[in-house]
C-alpha angles and dihedrals in degrees: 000000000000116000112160105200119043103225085055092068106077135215102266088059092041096064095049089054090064089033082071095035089230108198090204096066097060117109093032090075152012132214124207134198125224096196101050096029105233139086136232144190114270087258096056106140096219119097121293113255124227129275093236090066105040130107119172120203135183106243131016082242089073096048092044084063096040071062095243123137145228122281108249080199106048098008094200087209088078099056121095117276121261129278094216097077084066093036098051125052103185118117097273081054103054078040098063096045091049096051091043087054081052097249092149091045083062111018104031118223097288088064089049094058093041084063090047095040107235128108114268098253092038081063097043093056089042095049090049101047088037095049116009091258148053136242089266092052098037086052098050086053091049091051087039093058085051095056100044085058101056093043083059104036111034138042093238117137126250103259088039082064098042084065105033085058091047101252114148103216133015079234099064080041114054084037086052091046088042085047094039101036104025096230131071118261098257081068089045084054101050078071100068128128133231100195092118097064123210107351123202122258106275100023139123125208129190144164112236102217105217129174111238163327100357130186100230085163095065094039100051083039086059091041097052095041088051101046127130119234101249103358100061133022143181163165147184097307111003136064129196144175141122127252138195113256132175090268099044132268130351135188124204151162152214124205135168106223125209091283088053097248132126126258130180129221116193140191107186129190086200118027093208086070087072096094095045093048089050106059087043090058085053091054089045089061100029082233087165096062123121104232103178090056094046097041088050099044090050089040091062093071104081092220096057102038087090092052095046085039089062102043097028108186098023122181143222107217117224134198138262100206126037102210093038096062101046090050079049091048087055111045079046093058119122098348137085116287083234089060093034081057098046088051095049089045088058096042091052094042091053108031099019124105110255104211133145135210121206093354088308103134099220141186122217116199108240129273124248086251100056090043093049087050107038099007099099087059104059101025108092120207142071111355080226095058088037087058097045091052098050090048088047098049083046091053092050089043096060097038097248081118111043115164121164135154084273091071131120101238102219085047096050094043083056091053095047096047094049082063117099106248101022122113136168098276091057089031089054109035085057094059088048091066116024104057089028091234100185085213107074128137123181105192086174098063111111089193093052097047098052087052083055088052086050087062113041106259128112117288106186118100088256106038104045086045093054094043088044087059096078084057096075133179091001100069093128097063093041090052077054095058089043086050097057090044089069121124083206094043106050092111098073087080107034111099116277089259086071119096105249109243105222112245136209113239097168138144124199115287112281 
């Protein structure tokens, strides 16, 4: 069963979904219960209700409003996110990204719909028709999902996590987990694993809840060829860099423990990023996929069920930060992913900002305004991509070029391709990756079409462009499989002690 947008799947389907109690359905609905007041995930083990007293809605903000409460049994909050905020690209969907990447907690509503470009109280009646709940209300669930995880999963106290989940006093958060959970947080805390184990001073350990299976050798593979000297770094079964959030820099890690699932590891300079980073670290690892709908979609073309067969639950990786990827996509443009890392190494060791937290020496790539300043100087190439790339990263730096997850994708893909030096491999794969759309198809990637060749497909331009149609909307994973089929790109999921093969990742010239 594939449904793409929760309010498409009616009731009838829905019920049979907790009927079966289908663990891949948690996190794209909720069902609430007339007659007991709360609301679970569609796995939830109690009795199922009956149908007389269930209402299903498409978020737990909406049922926090309908003034139902979370499930002590099953706690929702504690399910993946859903798939339908990548899948779909209308305005609740860009929504959704922007207010998980806690765009209300700094900006307020009126700077999320200035992202999205409506008036504040134009949003607030969308988002509520559209979902059951407006921006206010879908914020404080986020923060209080985020709450609910590190009462559980770390040793934090309680006003620590007040603020790490954005809440503004101890006070508005022990009343929303009272309100959400229906017991106070030192209840919530008597929850909490130890499955970690002892965790350093001044960390932070959780678990990342995905639905499976999930190819964690492919991803960590793509991680760790990708990585930039000094900035990133992995392994087998780990992945690490820092990153540049509102509050300054951050460090953090993913790891697959002995059970296979993922785990993060944080060093935060403010404690109220947490949230943030967390959901970008989501959208690093497309943790909120559905595997099982998009395995069986691609399986059911006879020329790709080996494939999907072999890496069952692959994955698309996303970015965690919008300007940085784009600067990445370019300097990767048209040469090998060894080289592309090399020059991003250099560029970070000599313009980016050297810093440390907690007596851990970091890298931070370079801003768009250090690039656009000093950039031409150290980047090597073409004068003509050197050029691009500076305009670009100045562009980005005074706000004339602004992309983020929040972006409409036709619209971003416009903007990209109006800039000097940007094409549609670089326009696309961005997207790709940005905004995390699951229907990309790079016909201009050497490396993909000669997985495609791998595997028997077309591998001209035409004619693996004509053949992928029939893949909608999965593309992206497809371009995955195509990826890993790869004679050059092998590598990615050798084990780390194997040499990585460079790989071509280019688009025509521009």
């Amino acid at each position: 069963m594939t449904i793409t947008a929760p309010d498409a799947r009616g009731f009838d389907e829905r019920y049979r979904v907790i009927q079966s109690r289908d663990r891949r359905f948690d996190g794209q609905f909720v069902t609430a219960v007339r007659s007991t007041g709360i609301y679970c995930r569609p796995s939830c083990p109690a009795r199922t209700p009956k149908e007389a007293n269930v209402t299903f809605y498409a978020t737990s903000a909406a049922a926090h409003e309908a003034g139902y409460r979370a499930c002590k049994r099953c706690l929702p909050e504690a399910a993946p996110g859903s798939p339908a905020w990548d899948v779909r690209g209308d305005v609740a969907a860009r929504a959704m990204r922007l207010i998980a990447d806690g765009v209300v907690d700094r900006e307020g509503v009126p700077g999320l719909a200035r992202r999205l470009g409506y008036s504040s109280r134009h949003l607030s009646r969308l988002l509520t028709t559209e979902l059951g709940a407006g921006p206010l209300a879908l914020a404080r669930a986020h923060r209080a999902h985020t709450a609910r995880a590190l009462l559980v999963g770390t040793d934090l106290s309680a006003t620590d996590v007040a603020f790490s989940a954005g809440f503004s006093s101890v006070r508005q958060f022990t009343e929303t987990i009272g309100e959400v959970f229906g017991m106070p947080p030192t209840a919530l805390r008597a929850r909490r694993s130890k499955a970690a184990g002892a965790v350093p001073v001044g960390e932070i350990d959780l678990a990342l809840p995905a639905r499976g299976p999930i190819d964690t050798v492919g991803l960590f593979g793509w991680m760790r060829a990708h990585a930039i000297p000094g900035v990133e770094m992995g392994d087998d079964a780990s992945f690490a860099r820092v990153i540049r959030m509102p509050g300054g820099p951050a460090w953090f890690e993913v790891r697959r423990d002995a059970d296979a699932r993922l785990r993060l590891r944080a060093r935060l300079t403010a404690l109220s990023d947490l949230g943030t980073l967390i959901a970008r670290v989501r959208r690093l690892f497309d943790l909120d996929a559905d595997p099982l709908a998009i395995d069986d979609a691609l399986a059911r073309h006879p020329e790709l069920a080996a494939a999907v067969a072999a890496i069952p639950g692959v994955r698309v990786p996303g970015a965690m930060d919008a300007a940085e990827m784009l600067l990445r996509a370019m300097i990767g443009q048209q040469i090998s992913v060894a080289s592309a890392r090399t020059m991003q190494g250099r560029l970070s060791a000599e313009l980016g900002e050297h810093t440390e937290i907690g007596g851990m020496p970091m890298t931070l790539f370079p801003e768009p305004a250090v690039i656009a300043e000093h950039g031409y100087d150290v980047l090597r190439g073409p004068q003509a991509r050197r050029r691009a790339i500076v305009e670009a990263a100045a562009a980005l730096a005074d706000g004339s070029l602004m992309i983020g997850p929040g972006d409409d994708g036709v619209e971003q893909r416009a903007r990209l391709l109006a800039m000097r030096g940007i094409g549609p491999w670089t326009a696309d794969y961005v997207r790709m990756r940005v905004l995390g759309d699951p229907d990309v198809l790079l016909p201009g990637d050497v490396a993909a079409r000669a997985g495609a060749a791998a595997l028997g497909l077309p591998f001209e331009p035409a004619g693996f462009t004509a053949w992928s149609e029939r893949l909608a909307p999965w593309r992206s994973y497809a371009m995955a499989h195509y990826w890993y089929a790869a004679p050059v790109t092998q590598a990615w999921r050798a084990p780390a002690s194997v040499s990585v093969s460079p790989s071509l990742e280019s688009e025509p010239a521009p």
